[in-house]
N, C-alpha and C positions, 0 to 999 in steps of 0.2 A: 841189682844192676839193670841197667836199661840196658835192652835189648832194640837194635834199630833195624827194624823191617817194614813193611809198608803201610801199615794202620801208625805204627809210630810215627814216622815222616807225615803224614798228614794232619798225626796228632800235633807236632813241632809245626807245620805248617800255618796252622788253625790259631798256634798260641801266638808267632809271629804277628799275623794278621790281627789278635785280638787285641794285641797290649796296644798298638796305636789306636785302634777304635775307642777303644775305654780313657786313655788320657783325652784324647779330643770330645768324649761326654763332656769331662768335664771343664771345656776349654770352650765347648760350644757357644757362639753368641747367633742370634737368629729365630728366625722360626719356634716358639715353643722348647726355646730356653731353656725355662727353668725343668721344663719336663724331661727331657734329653739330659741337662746335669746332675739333677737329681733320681728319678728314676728310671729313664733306659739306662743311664750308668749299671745302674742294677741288673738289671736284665745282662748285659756283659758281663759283668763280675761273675756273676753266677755259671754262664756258662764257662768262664775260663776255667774257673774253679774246676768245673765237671773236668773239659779238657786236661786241665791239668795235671789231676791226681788218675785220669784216664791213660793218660801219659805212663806215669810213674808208676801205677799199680795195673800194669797189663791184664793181671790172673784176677781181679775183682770184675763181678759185675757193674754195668752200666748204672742198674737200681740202686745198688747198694751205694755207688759212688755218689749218685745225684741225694740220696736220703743225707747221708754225713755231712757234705756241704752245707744240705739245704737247714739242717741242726746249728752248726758251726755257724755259719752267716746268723740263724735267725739270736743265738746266743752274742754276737757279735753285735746285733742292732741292741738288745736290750743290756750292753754293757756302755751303751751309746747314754743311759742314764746317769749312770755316776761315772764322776768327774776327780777322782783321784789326780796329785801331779802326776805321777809318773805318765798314769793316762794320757793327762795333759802334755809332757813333755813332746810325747808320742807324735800327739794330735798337730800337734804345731808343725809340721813338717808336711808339704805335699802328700808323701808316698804312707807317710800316717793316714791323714786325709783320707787316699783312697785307700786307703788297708782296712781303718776298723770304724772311717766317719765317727762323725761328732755330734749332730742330732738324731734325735729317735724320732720316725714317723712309724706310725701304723699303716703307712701309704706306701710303707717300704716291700712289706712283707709279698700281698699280691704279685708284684715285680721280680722277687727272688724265686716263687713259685714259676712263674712265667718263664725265666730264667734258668730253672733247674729243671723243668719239662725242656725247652727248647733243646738244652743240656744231654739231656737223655736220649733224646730222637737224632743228635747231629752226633753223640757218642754210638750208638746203634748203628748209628748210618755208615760211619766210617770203619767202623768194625766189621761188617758186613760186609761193603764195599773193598776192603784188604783181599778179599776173595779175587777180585776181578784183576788184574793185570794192570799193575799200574809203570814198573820197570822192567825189564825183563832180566829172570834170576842169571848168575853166573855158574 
């Protein structure tokens, strides 16, 4: 059970804020395009991920949470190889799409690193920062 105290609310805050960031990767027309839909998407994915499960697993460490993701994701880009239907059925839907993508780049990988650092310092940070006085307790 989640427990909501004040590194949680930030945590809920964080994922608010990310899910629009991350569809509009992929929504991006402009400036460096394709780099924003296909790799900063990555970089988002990855930290929500961290958020996420930062979220949900209070009592795990930061490290441990950013290591599992960044497995998960990297197993997720290399299932990006085979093309089963059901894969396919999957794939054919937006929230597919951005759940487990459909091409494999090795250009991916860098990105999810990048992603799951960022991941680790803004889970740190917020953890840390629960310290400081964000509502005042009743």
């Amino acid at each position: 059970m989640v427990i909501f105290n004040r590194f949680n609310v930030r945590f809920l805050l964080t994922l608010f804020l990310l899910i629009p960031i991350g569809i509009a990767t992929k929504r991006y027309t402009g400036v460096g395009e394709s780099w924003i839909q296909f790799y900063f998407g990555g970089v988002i994915y990855e930290i929500f991920w961290c958020v996420f499960f930062a979220f949900l697993i209070s009592s795990a460490s930061a490290l441990r949470i950013v290591v599992w993701v960044l497995v998960v994701t990297c197993v997720l880009e290399f299932l990006q190889l085979w093309h089963p239907p059901f894969l396919e059925w999957i794939r054919a839907t937006f929230l597919g799409r951005a759940l487990i993508g459909t091409t494999f780049s090795w250009l991916d990988f860098p990105h999810y690193f990048l992603g799951c650092i960022l991941g680790f310092f803004w889970t740190g940070w917020t953890r840390r920062r629960s310290l400081l006085p964000l509502f005042k307790d009743r």
